[in-house]
Each structure stands twice: as C-alpha cells, then as structure tokens.
C-alpha positions as CSV (number, residue, x, y, z in Angstrom):
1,X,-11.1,-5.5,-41.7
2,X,-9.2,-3.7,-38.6
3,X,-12.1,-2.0,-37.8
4,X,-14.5,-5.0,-37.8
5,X,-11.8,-6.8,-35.4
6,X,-12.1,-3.8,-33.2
7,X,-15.5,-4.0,-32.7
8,X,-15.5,-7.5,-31.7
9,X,-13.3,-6.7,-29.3
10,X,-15.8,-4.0,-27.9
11,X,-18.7,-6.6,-27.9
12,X,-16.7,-9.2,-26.2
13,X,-15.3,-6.9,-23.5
14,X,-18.9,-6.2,-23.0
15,X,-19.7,-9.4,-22.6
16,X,-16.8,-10.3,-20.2
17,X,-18.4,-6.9,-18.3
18,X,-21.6,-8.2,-18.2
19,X,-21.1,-11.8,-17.4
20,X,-20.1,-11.5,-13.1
21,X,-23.7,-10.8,-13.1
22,X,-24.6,-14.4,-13.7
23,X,-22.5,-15.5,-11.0
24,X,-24.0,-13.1,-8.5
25,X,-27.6,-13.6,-9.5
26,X,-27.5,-17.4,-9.6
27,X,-26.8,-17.4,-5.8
28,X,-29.9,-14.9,-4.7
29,X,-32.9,-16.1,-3.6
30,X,-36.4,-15.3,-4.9
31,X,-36.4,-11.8,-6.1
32,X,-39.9,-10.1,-6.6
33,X,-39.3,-8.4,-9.7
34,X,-36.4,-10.3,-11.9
35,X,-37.3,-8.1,-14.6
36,X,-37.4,-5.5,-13.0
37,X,-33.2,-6.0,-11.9
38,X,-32.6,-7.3,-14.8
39,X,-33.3,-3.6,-16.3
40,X,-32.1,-1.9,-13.8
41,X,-29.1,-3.9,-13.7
42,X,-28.4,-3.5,-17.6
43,X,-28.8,0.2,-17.5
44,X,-26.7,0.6,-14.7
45,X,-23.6,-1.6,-16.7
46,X,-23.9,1.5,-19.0
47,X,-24.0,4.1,-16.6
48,X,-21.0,3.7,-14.4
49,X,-18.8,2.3,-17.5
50,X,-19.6,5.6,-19.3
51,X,-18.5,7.1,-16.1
52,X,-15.0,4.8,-16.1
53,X,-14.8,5.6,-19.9
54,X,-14.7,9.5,-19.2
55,X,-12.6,8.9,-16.3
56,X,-10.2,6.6,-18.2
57,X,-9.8,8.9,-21.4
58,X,-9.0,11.9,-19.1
59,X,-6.5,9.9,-17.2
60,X,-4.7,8.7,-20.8
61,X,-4.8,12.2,-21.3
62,X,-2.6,12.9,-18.5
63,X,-0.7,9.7,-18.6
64,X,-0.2,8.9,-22.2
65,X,2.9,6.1,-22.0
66,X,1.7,5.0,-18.8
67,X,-1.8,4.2,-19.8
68,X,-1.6,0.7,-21.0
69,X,0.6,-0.4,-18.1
70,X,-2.2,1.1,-15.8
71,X,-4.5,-0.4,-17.9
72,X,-3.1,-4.1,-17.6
73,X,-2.8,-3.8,-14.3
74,X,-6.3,-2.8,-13.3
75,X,-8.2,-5.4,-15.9
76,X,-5.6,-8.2,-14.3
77,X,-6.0,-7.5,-10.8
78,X,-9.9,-7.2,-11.9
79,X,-10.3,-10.4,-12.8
80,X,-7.6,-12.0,-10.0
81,X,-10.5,-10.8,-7.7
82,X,-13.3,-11.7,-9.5
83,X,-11.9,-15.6,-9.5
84,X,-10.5,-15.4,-5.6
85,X,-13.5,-13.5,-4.0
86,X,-16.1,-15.8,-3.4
87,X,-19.2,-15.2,-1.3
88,X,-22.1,-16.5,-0.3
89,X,-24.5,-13.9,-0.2
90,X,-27.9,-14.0,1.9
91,X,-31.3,-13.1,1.2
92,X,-31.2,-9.2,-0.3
93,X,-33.0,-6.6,2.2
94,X,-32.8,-3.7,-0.7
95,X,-34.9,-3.3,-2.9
96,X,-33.8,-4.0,-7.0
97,X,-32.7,-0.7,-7.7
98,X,-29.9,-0.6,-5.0
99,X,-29.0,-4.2,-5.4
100,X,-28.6,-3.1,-9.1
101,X,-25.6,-0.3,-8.3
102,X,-24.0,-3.1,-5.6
103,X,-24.0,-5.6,-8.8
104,X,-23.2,-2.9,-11.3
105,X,-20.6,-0.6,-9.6
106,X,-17.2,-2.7,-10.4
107,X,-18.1,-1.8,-14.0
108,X,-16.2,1.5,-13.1
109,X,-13.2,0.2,-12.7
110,X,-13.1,-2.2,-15.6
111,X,-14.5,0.4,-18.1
112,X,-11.2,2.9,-16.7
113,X,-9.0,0.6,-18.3
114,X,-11.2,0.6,-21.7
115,X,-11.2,4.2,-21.4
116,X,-7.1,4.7,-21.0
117,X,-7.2,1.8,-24.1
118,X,-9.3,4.5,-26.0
119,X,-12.2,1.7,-27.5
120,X,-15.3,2.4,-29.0
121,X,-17.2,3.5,-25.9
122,X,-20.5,3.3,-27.4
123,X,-20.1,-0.3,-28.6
124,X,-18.4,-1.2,-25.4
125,X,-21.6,0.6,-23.1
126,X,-24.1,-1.2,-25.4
127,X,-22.8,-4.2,-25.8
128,X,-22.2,-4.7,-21.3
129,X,-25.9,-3.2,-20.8
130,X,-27.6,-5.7,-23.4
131,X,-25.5,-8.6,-21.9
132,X,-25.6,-7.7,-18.2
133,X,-29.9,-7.2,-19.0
134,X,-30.0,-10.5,-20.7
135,X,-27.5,-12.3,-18.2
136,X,-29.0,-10.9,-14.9
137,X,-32.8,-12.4,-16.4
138,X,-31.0,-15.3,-16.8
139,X,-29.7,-15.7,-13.8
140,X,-32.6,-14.6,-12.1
141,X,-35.1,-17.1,-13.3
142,X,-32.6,-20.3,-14.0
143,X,-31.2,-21.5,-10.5
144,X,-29.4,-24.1,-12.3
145,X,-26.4,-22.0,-13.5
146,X,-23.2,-22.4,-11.5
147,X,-22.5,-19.1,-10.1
148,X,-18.7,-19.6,-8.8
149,X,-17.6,-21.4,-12.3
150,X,-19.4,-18.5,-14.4
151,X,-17.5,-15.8,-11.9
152,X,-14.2,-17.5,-12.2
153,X,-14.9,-17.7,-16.3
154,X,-15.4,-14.1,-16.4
155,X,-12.5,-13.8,-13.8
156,X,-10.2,-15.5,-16.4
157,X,-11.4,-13.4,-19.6
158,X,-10.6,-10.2,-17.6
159,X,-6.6,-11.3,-16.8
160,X,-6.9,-12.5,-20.6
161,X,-7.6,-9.2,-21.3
162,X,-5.2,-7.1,-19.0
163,X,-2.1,-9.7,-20.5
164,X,-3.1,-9.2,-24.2
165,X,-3.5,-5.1,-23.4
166,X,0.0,-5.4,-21.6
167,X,1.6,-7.4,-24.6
168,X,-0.6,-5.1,-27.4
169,X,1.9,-2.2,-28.1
C-alpha cells in the first residue's frame, strides 16, 4: 500500500511540474504549430528534470542530513515565485523549439529537490512530460483558461510540497 501512495505522489508532483505551463501558454498569442510546442514542451519537462533528478541524487549523496532541508527550501521558494512573478508576455519571436526550453527550463530546479527526496524518477519524468504535453495543447488552443489563477494554483501545490517534505522526516 506504501508503495502505491508513493507513486501518487510521483504523478502528482508531475502534475504540479507540468501545470505552470498552462498559465504561460494561456497568455501567448497565436502560435503556428500548438502541437508542435506542445511536444516539444512535454519532452523537454522530461529532459531537464532527468537532468535535476541526476543532479539532486548526487547532491543527497554529498549532503545526506541536509537534503530535505535543501529540498524544502528550493520546492518553497519555487512555488513563492511562481505565485509573485507575474508577467505579461508579448508576441513570441522564437520559434517552438526555443520557446519550449524558456517554458521548460524551471523544471531543473524543481526536479533537484525530487532528486535529493530520492522519488521514483521515471514516474516523476513521465508523469511532468504527459501533463506538461497535454497542458501546453490545452493551453494553446483554449484562450479561455486563466493563466495567473492556474500559475498561482500550481504556485501553491509547490510550497505544499516544500512544507510537507520539510515536516516528512
């Protein structure tokens, strides 16, 4: 049963990953190729996570005790920033793939703490790509989604996270 609980926790920390994308795709204009992103932007939420997963497991390595107090910090301040930095970005000049590492690259950071908190990284990289894919086509196509609220959601889920991993001995 442990191990089933741990695996939701992998999905939903994907999903928490994946779901800034929404709030940043909501507020672009017309792109060419919303699938296109979309992909790119899915793939990428696996990518540079992997990359914070290494990172993070080599750092708990060298840290041990310290990890999880690291790890708090960086998924609160994460999502702090996520619900106080607000912008209004104009019309993208770059084409999908670059927009895709701009959207994608705070994954790093996030997926550090994952990797000091030693989850499933597989899970974890699946489960951001398939919801940052299917969120980013979302948000591409359906104007209508409120991209501040969604950003300050996600914003929310990530100090959620950073309290529960400072509390979780």
């Amino acid at each position: 049963m442990g191990e089933i609980a741990n695996l939701g926790t992998e999905v939903f920390a994907g999903f928490l990953t994946a779901l800034d994308v929404v709030a940043l795709y909501t507020v672009l204009p017309k792109i060419r190729y919303p699938l296109l992103l979309a992909l790119w932007t899915g793939i990428l939420h696996m990518i540079f996570p992997l990359i914070g997963f290494l990172a993070g497991e080599w750092i708990t390595e060298l840290l041990l005790e310290g990890g999880r107090w690291i790890s708090s910090v960086l998924l609160f301040l994460t999502g702090v920033h996520l619900c106080l930095h607000q912008q209004k970005p104009s019309s993208p000049l770059i084409p999908p793939f670059l927009l895709a590492i701009v959207v994608s690259i705070d994954t790093f950071s996030v997926s550090l703490s994952f990797g000091m908190l030693q989850l499933h990284k597989w899970i974890f990289l699946m489960s951001a790509g398939a919801f940052a894919f299917i969120f980013s086509y979302m948000a591409l196509g359906n104007k209508r989604l409120k991209g501040p609220i969604l950003t300050r959601l996600a914003g929310v889920g990530l100090i959620a996270l950073g309290l529960l991993t400072f509390l979780n001995k």
